[in-house]
ModelCIF file with pLDDT and N, C-alpha, C, O atoms, coordinates in Angstrom:
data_MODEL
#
_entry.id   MODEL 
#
_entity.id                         1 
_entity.type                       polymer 
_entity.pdbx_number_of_molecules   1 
#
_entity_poly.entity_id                      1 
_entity_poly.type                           'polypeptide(L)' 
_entity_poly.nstd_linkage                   no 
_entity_poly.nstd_monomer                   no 
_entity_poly.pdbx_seq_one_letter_code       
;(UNK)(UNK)(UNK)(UNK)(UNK)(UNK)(UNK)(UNK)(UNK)(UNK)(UNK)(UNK)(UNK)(UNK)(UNK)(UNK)
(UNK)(UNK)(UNK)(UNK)(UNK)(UNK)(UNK)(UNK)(UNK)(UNK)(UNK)(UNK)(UNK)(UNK)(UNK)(UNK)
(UNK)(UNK)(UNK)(UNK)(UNK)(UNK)(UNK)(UNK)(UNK)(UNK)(UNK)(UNK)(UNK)(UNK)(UNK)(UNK)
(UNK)
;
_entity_poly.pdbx_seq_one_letter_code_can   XXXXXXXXXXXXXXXXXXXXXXXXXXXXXXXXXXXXXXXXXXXXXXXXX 
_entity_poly.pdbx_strand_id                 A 
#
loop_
_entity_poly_seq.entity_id 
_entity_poly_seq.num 
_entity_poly_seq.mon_id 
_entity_poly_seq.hetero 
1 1  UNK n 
1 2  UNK n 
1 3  UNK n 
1 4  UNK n 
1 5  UNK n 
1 6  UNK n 
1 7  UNK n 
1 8  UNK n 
1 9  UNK n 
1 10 UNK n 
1 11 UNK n 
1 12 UNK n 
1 13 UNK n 
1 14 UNK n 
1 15 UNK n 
1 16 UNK n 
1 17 UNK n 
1 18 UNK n 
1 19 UNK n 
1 20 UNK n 
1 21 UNK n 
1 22 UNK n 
1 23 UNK n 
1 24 UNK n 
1 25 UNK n 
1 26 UNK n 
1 27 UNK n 
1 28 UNK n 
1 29 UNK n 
1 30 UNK n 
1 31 UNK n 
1 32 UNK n 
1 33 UNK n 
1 34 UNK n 
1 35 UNK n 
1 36 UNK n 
1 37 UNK n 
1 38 UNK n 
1 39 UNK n 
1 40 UNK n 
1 41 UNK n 
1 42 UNK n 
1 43 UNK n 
1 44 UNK n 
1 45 UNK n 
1 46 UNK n 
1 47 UNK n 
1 48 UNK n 
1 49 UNK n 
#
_struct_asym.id          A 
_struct_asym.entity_id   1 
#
loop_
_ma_qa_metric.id 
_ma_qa_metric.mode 
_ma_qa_metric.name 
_ma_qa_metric.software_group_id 
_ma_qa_metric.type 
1 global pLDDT . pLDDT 
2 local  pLDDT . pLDDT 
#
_ma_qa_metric_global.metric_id      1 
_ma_qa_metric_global.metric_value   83.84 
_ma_qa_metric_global.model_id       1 
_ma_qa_metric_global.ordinal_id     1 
#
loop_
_ma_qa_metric_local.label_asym_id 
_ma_qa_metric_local.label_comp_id 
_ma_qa_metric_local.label_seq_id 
_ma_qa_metric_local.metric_id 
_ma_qa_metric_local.metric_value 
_ma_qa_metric_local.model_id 
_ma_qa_metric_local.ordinal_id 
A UNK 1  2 75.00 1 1  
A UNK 2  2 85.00 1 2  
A UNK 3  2 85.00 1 3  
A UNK 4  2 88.00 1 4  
A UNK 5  2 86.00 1 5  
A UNK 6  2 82.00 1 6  
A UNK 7  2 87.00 1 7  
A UNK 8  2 92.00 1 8  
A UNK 9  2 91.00 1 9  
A UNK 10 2 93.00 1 10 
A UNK 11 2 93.00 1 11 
A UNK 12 2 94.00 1 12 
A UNK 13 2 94.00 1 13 
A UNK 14 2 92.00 1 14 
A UNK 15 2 92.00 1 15 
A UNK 16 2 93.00 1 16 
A UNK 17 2 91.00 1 17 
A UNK 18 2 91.00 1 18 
A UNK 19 2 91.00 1 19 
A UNK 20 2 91.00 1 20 
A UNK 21 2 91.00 1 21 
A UNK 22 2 91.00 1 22 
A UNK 23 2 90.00 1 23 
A UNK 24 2 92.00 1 24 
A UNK 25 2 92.00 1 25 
A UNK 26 2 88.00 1 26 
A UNK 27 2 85.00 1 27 
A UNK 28 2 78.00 1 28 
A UNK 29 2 72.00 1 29 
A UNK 30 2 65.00 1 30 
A UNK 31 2 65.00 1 31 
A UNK 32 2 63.00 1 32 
A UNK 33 2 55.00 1 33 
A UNK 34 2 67.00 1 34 
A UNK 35 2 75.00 1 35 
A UNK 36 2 77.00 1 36 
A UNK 37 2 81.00 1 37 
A UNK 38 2 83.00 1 38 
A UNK 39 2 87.00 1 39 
A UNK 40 2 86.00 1 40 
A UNK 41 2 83.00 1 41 
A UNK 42 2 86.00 1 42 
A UNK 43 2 90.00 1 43 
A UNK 44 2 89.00 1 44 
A UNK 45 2 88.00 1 45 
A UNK 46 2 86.00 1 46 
A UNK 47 2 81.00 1 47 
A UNK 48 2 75.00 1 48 
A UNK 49 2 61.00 1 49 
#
loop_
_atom_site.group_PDB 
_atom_site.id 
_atom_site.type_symbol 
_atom_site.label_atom_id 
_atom_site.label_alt_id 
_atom_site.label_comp_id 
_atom_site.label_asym_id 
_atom_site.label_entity_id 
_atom_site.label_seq_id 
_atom_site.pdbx_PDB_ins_code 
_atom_site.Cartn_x 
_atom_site.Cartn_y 
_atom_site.Cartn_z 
_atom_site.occupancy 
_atom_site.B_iso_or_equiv 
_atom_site.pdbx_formal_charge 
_atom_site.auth_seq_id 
_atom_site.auth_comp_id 
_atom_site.auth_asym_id 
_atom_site.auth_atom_id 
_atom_site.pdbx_PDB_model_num 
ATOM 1   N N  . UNK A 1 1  ? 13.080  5.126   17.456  1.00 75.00 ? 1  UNK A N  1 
ATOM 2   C CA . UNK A 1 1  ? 13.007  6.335   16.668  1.00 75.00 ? 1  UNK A CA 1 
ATOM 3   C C  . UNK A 1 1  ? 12.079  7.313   17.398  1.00 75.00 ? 1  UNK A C  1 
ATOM 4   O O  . UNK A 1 1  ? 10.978  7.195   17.935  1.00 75.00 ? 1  UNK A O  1 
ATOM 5   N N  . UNK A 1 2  ? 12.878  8.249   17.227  1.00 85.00 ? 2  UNK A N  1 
ATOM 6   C CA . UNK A 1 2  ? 11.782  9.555   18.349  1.00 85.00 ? 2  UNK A CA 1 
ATOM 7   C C  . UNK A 1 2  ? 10.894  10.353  17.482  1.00 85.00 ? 2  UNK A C  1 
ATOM 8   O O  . UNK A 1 2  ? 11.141  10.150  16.293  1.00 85.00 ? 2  UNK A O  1 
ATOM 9   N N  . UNK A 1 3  ? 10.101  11.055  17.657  1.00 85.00 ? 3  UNK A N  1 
ATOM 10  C CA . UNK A 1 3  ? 9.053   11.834  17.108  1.00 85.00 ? 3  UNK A CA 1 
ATOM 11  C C  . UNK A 1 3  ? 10.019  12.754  16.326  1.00 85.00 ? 3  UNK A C  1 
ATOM 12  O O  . UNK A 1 3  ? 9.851   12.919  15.118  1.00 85.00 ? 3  UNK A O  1 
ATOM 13  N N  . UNK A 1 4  ? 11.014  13.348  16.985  1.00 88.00 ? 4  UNK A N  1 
ATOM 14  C CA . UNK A 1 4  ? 11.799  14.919  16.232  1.00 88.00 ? 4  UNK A CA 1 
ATOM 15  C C  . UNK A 1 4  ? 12.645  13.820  14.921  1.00 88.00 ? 4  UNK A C  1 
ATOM 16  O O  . UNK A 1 4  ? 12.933  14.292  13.821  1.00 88.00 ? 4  UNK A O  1 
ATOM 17  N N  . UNK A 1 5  ? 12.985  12.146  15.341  1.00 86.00 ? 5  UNK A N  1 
ATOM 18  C CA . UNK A 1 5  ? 13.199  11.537  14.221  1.00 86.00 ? 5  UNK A CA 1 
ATOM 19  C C  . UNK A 1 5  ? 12.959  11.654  12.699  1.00 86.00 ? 5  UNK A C  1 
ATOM 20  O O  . UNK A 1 5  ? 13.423  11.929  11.592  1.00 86.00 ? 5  UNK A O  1 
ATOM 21  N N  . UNK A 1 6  ? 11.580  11.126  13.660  1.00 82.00 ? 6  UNK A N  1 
ATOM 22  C CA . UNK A 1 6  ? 10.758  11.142  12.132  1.00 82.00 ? 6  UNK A CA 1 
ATOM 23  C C  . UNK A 1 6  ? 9.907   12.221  11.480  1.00 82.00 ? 6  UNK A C  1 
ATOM 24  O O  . UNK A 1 6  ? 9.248   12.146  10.442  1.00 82.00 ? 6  UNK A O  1 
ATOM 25  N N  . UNK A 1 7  ? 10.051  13.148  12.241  1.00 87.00 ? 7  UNK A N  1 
ATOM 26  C CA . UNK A 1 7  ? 9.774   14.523  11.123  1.00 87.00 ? 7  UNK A CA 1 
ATOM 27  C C  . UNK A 1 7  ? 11.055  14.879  10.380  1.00 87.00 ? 7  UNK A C  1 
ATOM 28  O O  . UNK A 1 7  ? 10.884  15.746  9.524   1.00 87.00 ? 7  UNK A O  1 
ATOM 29  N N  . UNK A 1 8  ? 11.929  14.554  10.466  1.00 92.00 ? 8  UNK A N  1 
ATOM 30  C CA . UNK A 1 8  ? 13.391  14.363  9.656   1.00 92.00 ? 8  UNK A CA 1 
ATOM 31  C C  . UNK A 1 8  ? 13.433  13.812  8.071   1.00 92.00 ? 8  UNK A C  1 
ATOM 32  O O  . UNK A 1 8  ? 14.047  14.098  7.042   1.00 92.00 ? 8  UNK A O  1 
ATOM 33  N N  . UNK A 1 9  ? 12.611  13.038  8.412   1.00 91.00 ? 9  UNK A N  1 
ATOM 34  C CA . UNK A 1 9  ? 12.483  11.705  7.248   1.00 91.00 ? 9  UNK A CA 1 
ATOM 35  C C  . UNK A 1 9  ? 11.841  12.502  5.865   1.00 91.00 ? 9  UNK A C  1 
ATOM 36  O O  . UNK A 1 9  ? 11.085  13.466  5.989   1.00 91.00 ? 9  UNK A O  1 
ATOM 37  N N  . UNK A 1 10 ? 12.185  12.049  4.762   1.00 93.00 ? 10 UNK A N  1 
ATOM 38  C CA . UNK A 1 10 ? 11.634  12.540  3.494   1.00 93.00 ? 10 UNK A CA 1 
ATOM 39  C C  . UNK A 1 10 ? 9.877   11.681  3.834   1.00 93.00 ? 10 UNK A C  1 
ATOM 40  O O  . UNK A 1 10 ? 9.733   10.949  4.813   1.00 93.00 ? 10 UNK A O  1 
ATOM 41  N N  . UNK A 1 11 ? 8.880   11.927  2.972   1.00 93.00 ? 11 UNK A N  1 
ATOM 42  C CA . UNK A 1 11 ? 7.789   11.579  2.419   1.00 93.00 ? 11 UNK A CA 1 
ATOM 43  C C  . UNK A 1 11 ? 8.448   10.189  2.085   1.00 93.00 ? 11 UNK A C  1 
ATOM 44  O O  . UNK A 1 11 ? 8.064   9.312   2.859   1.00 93.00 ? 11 UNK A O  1 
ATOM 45  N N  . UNK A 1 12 ? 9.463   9.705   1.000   1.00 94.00 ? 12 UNK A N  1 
ATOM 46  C CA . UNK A 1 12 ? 9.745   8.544   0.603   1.00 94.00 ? 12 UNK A CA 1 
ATOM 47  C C  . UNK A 1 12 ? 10.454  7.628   2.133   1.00 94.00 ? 12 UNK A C  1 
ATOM 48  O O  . UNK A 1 12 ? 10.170  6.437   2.261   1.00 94.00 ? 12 UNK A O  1 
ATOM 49  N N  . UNK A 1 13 ? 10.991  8.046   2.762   1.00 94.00 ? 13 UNK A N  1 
ATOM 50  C CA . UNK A 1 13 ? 11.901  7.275   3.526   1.00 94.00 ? 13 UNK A CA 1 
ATOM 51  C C  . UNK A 1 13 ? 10.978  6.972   4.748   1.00 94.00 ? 13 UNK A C  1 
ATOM 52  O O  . UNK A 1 13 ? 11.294  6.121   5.579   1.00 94.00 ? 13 UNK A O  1 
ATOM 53  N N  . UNK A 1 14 ? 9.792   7.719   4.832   1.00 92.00 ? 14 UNK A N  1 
ATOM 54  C CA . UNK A 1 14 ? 9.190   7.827   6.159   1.00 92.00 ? 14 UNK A CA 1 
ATOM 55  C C  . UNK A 1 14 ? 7.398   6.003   5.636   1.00 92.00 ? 14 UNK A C  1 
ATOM 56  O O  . UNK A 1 14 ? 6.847   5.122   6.296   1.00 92.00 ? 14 UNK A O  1 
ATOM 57  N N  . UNK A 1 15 ? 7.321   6.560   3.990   1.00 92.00 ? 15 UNK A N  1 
ATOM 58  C CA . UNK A 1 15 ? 6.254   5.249   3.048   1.00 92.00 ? 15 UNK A CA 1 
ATOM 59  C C  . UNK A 1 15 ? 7.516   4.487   3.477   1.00 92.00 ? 15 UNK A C  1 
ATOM 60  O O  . UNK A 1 15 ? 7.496   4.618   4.701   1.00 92.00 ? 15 UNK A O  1 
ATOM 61  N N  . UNK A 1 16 ? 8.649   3.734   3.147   1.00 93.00 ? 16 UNK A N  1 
ATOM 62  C CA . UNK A 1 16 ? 9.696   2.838   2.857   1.00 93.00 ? 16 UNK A CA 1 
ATOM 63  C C  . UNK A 1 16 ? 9.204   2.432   4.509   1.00 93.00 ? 16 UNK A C  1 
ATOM 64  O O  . UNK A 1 16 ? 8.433   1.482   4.649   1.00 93.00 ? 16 UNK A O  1 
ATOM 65  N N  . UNK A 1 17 ? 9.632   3.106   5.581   1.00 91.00 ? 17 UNK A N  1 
ATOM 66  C CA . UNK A 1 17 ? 9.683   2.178   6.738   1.00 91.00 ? 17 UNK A CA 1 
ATOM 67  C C  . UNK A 1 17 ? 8.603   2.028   6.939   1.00 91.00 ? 17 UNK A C  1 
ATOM 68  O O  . UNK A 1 17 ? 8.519   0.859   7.317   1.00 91.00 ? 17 UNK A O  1 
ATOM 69  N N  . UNK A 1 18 ? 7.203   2.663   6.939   1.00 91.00 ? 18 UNK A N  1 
ATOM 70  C CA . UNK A 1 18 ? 6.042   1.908   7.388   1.00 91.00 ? 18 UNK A CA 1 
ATOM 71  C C  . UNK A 1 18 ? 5.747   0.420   6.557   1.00 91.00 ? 18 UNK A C  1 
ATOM 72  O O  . UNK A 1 18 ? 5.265   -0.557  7.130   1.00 91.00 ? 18 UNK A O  1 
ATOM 73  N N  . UNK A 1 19 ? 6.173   0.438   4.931   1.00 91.00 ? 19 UNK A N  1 
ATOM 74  C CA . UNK A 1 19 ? 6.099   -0.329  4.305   1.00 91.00 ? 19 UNK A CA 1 
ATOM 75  C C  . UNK A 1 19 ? 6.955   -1.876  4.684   1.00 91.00 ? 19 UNK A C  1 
ATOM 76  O O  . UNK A 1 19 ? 6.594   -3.049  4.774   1.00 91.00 ? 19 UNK A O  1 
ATOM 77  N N  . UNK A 1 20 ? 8.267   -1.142  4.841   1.00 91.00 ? 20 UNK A N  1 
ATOM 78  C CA . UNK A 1 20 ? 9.347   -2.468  5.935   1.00 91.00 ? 20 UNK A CA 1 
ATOM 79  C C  . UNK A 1 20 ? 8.542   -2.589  7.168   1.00 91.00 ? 20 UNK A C  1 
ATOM 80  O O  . UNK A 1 20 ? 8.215   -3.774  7.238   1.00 91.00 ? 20 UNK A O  1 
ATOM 81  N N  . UNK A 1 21 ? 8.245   -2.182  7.793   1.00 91.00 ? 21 UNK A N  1 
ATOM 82  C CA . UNK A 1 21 ? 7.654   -2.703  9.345   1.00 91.00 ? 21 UNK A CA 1 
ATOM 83  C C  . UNK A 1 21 ? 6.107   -3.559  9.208   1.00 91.00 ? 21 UNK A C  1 
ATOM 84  O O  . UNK A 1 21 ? 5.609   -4.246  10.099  1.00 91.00 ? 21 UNK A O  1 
ATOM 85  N N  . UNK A 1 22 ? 5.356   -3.230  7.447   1.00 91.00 ? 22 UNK A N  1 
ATOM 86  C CA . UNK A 1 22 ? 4.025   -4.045  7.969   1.00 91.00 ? 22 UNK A CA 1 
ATOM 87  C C  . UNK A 1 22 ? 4.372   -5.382  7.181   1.00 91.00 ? 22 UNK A C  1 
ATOM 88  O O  . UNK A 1 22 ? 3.674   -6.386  7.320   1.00 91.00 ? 22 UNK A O  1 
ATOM 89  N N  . UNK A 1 23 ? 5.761   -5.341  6.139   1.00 90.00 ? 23 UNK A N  1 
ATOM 90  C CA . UNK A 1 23 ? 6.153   -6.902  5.749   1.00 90.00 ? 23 UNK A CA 1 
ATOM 91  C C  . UNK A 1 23 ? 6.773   -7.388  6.588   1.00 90.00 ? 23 UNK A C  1 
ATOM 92  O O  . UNK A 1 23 ? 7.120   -8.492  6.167   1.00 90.00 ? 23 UNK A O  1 
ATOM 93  N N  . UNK A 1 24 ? 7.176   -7.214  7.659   1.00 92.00 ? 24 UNK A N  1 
ATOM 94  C CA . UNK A 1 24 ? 7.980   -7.419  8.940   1.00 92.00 ? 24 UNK A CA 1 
ATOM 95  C C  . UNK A 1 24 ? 6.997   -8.165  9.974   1.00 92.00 ? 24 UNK A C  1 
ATOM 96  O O  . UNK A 1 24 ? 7.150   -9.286  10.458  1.00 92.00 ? 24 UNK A O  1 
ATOM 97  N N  . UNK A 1 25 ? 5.861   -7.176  10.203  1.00 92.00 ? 25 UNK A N  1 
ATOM 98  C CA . UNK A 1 25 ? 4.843   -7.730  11.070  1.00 92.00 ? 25 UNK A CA 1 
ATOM 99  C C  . UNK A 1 25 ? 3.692   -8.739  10.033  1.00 92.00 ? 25 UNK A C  1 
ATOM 100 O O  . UNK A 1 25 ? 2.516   -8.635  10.382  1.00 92.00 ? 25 UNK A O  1 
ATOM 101 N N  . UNK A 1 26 ? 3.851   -9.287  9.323   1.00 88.00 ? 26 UNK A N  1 
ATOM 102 C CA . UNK A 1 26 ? 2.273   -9.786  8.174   1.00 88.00 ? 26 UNK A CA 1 
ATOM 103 C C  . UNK A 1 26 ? 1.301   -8.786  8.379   1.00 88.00 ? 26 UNK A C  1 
ATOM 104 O O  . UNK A 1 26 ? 0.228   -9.068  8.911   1.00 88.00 ? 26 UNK A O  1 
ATOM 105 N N  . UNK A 1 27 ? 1.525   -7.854  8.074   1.00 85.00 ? 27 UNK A N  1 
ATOM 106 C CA . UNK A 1 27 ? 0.648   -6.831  7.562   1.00 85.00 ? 27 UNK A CA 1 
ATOM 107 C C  . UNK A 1 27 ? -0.056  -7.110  5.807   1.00 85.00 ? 27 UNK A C  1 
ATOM 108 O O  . UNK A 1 27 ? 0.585   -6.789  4.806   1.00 85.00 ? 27 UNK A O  1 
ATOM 109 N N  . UNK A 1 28 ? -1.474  -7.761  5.747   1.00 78.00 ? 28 UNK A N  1 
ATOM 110 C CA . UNK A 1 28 ? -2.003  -8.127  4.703   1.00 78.00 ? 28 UNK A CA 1 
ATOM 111 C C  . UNK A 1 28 ? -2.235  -6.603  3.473   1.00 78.00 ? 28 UNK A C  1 
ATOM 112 O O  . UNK A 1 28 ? -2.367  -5.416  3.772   1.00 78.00 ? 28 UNK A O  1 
ATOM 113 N N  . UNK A 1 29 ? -2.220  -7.023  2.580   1.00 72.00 ? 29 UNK A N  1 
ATOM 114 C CA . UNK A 1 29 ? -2.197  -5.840  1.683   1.00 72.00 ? 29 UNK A CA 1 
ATOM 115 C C  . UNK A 1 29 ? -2.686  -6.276  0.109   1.00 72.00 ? 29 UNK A C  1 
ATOM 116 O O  . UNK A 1 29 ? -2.061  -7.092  -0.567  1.00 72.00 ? 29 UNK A O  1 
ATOM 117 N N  . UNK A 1 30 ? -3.598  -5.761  -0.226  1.00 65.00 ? 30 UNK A N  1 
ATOM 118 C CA . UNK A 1 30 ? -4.006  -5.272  -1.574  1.00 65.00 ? 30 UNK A CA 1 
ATOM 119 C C  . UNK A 1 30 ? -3.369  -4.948  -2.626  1.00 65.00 ? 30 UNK A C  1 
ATOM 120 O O  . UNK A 1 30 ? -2.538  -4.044  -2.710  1.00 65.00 ? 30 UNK A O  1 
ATOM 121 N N  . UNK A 1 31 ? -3.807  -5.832  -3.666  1.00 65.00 ? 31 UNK A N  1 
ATOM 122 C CA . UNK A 1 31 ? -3.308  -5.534  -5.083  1.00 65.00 ? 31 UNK A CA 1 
ATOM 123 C C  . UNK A 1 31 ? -3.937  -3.867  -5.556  1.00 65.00 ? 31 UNK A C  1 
ATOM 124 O O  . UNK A 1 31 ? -4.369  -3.031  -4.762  1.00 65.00 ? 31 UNK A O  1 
ATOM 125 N N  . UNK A 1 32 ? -3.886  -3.796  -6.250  1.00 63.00 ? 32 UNK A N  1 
ATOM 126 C CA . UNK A 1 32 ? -3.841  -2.173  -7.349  1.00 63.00 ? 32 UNK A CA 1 
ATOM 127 C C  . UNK A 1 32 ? -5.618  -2.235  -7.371  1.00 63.00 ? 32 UNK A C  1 
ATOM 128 O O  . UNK A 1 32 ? -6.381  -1.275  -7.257  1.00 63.00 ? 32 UNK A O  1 
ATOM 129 N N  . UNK A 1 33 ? -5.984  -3.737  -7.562  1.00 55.00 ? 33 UNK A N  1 
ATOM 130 C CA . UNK A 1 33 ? -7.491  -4.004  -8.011  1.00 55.00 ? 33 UNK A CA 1 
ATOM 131 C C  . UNK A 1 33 ? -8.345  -3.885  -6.804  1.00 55.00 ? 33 UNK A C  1 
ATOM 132 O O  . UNK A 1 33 ? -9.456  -3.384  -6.630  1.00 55.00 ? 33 UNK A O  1 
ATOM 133 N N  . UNK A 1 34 ? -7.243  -4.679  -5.772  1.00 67.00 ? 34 UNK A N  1 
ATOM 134 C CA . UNK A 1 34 ? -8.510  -4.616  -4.460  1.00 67.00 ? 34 UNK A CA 1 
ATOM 135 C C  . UNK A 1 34 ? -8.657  -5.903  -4.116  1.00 67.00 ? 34 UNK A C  1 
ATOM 136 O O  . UNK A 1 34 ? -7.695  -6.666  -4.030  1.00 67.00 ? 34 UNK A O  1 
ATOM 137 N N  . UNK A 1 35 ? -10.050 -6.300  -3.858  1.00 75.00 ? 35 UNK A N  1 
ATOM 138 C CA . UNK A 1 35 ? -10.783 -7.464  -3.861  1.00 75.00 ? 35 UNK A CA 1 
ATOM 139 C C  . UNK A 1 35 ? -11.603 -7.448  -5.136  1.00 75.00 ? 35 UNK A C  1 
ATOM 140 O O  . UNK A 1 35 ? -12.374 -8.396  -5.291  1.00 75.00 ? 35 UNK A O  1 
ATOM 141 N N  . UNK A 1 36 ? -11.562 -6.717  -5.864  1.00 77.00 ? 36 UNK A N  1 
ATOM 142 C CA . UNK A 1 36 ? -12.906 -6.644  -7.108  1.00 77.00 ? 36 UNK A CA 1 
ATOM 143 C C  . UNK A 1 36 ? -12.062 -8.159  -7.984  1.00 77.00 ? 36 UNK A C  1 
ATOM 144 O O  . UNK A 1 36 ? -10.883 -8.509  -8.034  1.00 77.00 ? 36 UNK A O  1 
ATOM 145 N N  . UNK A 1 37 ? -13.232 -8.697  -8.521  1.00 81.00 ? 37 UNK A N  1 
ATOM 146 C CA . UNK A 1 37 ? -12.794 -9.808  -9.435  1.00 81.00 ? 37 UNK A CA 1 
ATOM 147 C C  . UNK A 1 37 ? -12.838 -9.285  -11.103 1.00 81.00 ? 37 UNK A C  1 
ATOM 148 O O  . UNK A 1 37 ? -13.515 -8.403  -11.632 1.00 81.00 ? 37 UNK A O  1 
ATOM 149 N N  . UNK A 1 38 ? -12.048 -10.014 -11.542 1.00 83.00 ? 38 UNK A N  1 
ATOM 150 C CA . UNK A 1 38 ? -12.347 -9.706  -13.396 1.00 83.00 ? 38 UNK A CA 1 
ATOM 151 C C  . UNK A 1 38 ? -13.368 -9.039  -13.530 1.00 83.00 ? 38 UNK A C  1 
ATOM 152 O O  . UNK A 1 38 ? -13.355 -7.815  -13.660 1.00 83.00 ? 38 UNK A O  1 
ATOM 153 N N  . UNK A 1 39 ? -14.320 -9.696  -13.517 1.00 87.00 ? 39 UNK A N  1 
ATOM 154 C CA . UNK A 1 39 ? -15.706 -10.192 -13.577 1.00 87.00 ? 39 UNK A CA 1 
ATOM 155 C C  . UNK A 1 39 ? -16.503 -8.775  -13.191 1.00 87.00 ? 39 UNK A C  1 
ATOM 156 O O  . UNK A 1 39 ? -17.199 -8.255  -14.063 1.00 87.00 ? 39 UNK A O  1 
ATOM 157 N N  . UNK A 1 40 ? -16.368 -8.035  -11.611 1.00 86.00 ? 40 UNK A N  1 
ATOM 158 C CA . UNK A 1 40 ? -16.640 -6.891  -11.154 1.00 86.00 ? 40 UNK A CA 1 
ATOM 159 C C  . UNK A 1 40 ? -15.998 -5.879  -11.941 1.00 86.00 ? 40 UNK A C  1 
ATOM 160 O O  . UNK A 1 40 ? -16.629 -4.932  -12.410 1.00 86.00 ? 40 UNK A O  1 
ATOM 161 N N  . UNK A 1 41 ? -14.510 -6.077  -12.137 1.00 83.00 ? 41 UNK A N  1 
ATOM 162 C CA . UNK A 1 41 ? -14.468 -4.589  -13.373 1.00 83.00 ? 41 UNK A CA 1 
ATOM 163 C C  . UNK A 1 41 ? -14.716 -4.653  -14.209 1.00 83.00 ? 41 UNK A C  1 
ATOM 164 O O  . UNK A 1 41 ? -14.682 -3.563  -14.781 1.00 83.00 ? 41 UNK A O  1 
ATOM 165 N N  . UNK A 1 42 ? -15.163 -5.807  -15.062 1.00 86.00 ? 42 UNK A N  1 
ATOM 166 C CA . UNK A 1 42 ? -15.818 -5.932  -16.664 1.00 86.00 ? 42 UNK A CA 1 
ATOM 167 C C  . UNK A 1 42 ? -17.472 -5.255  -16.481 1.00 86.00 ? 42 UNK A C  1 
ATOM 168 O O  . UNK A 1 42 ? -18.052 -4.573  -17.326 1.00 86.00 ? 42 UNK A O  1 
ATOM 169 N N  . UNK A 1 43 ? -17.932 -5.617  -15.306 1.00 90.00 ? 43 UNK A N  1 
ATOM 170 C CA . UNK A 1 43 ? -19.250 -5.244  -14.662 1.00 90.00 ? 43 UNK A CA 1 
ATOM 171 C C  . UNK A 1 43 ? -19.588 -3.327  -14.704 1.00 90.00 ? 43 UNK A C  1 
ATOM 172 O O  . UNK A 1 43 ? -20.603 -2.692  -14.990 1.00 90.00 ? 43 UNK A O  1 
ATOM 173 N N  . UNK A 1 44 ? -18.162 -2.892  -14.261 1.00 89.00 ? 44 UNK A N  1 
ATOM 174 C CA . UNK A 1 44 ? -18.030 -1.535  -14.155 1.00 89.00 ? 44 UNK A CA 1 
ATOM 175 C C  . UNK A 1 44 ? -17.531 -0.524  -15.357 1.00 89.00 ? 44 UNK A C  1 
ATOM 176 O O  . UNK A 1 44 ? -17.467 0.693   -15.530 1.00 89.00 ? 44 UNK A O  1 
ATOM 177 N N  . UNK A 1 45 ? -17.190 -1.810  -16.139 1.00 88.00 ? 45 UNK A N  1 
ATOM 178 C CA . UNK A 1 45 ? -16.941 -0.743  -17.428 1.00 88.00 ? 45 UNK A CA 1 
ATOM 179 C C  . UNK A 1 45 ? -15.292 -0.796  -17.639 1.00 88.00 ? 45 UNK A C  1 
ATOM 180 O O  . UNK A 1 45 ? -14.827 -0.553  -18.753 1.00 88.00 ? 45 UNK A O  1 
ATOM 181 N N  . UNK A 1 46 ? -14.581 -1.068  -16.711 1.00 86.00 ? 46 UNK A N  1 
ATOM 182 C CA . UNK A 1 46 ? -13.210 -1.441  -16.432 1.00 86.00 ? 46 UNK A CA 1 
ATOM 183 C C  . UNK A 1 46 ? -12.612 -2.044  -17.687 1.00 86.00 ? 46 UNK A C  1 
ATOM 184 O O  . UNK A 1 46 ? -12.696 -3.268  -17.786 1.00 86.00 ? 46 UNK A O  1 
ATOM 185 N N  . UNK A 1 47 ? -12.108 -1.469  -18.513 1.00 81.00 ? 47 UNK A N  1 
ATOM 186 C CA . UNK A 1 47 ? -11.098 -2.579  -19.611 1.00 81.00 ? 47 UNK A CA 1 
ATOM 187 C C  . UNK A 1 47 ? -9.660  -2.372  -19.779 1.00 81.00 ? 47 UNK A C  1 
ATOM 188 O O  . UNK A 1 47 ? -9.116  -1.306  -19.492 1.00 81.00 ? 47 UNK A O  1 
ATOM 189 N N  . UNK A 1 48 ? -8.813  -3.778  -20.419 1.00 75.00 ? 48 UNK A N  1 
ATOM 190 C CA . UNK A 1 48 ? -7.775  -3.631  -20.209 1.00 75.00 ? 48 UNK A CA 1 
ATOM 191 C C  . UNK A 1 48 ? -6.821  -3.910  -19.368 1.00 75.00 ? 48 UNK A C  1 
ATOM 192 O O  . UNK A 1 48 ? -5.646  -3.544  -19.343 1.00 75.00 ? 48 UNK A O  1 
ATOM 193 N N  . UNK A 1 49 ? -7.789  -5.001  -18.264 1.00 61.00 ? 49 UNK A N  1 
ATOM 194 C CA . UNK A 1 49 ? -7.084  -5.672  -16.863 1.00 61.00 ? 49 UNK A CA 1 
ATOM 195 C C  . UNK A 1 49 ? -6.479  -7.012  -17.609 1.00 61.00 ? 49 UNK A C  1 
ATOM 196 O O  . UNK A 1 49 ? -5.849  -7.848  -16.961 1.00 61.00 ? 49 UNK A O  1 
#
């Protein structure tokens, strides 16, 4: 894919392939929370997890 490619690409289609290429390569990735535990957002005031 060439550079004039991928300025082609929507915002969605351009997230979709970086997203296919880092489950492709084990690209590690984060929940919504993070690393924080229960415990750390009950700590922060966080409710409703």
């Amino acid at each position: 894919m060439t550079h004039a490619d991928l300025a082609q690409l929507s915002v969605w289609e351009f997230t979709a392939r970086v997203d296919g290429y880092g489950k492709a390569n084990g690209w590690k990735t984060r929940g919504a929370g993070g690393e924080l535990s229960d415990a750390d957002l009950a700590a922060m005031g966080v409710e409703g997890f």
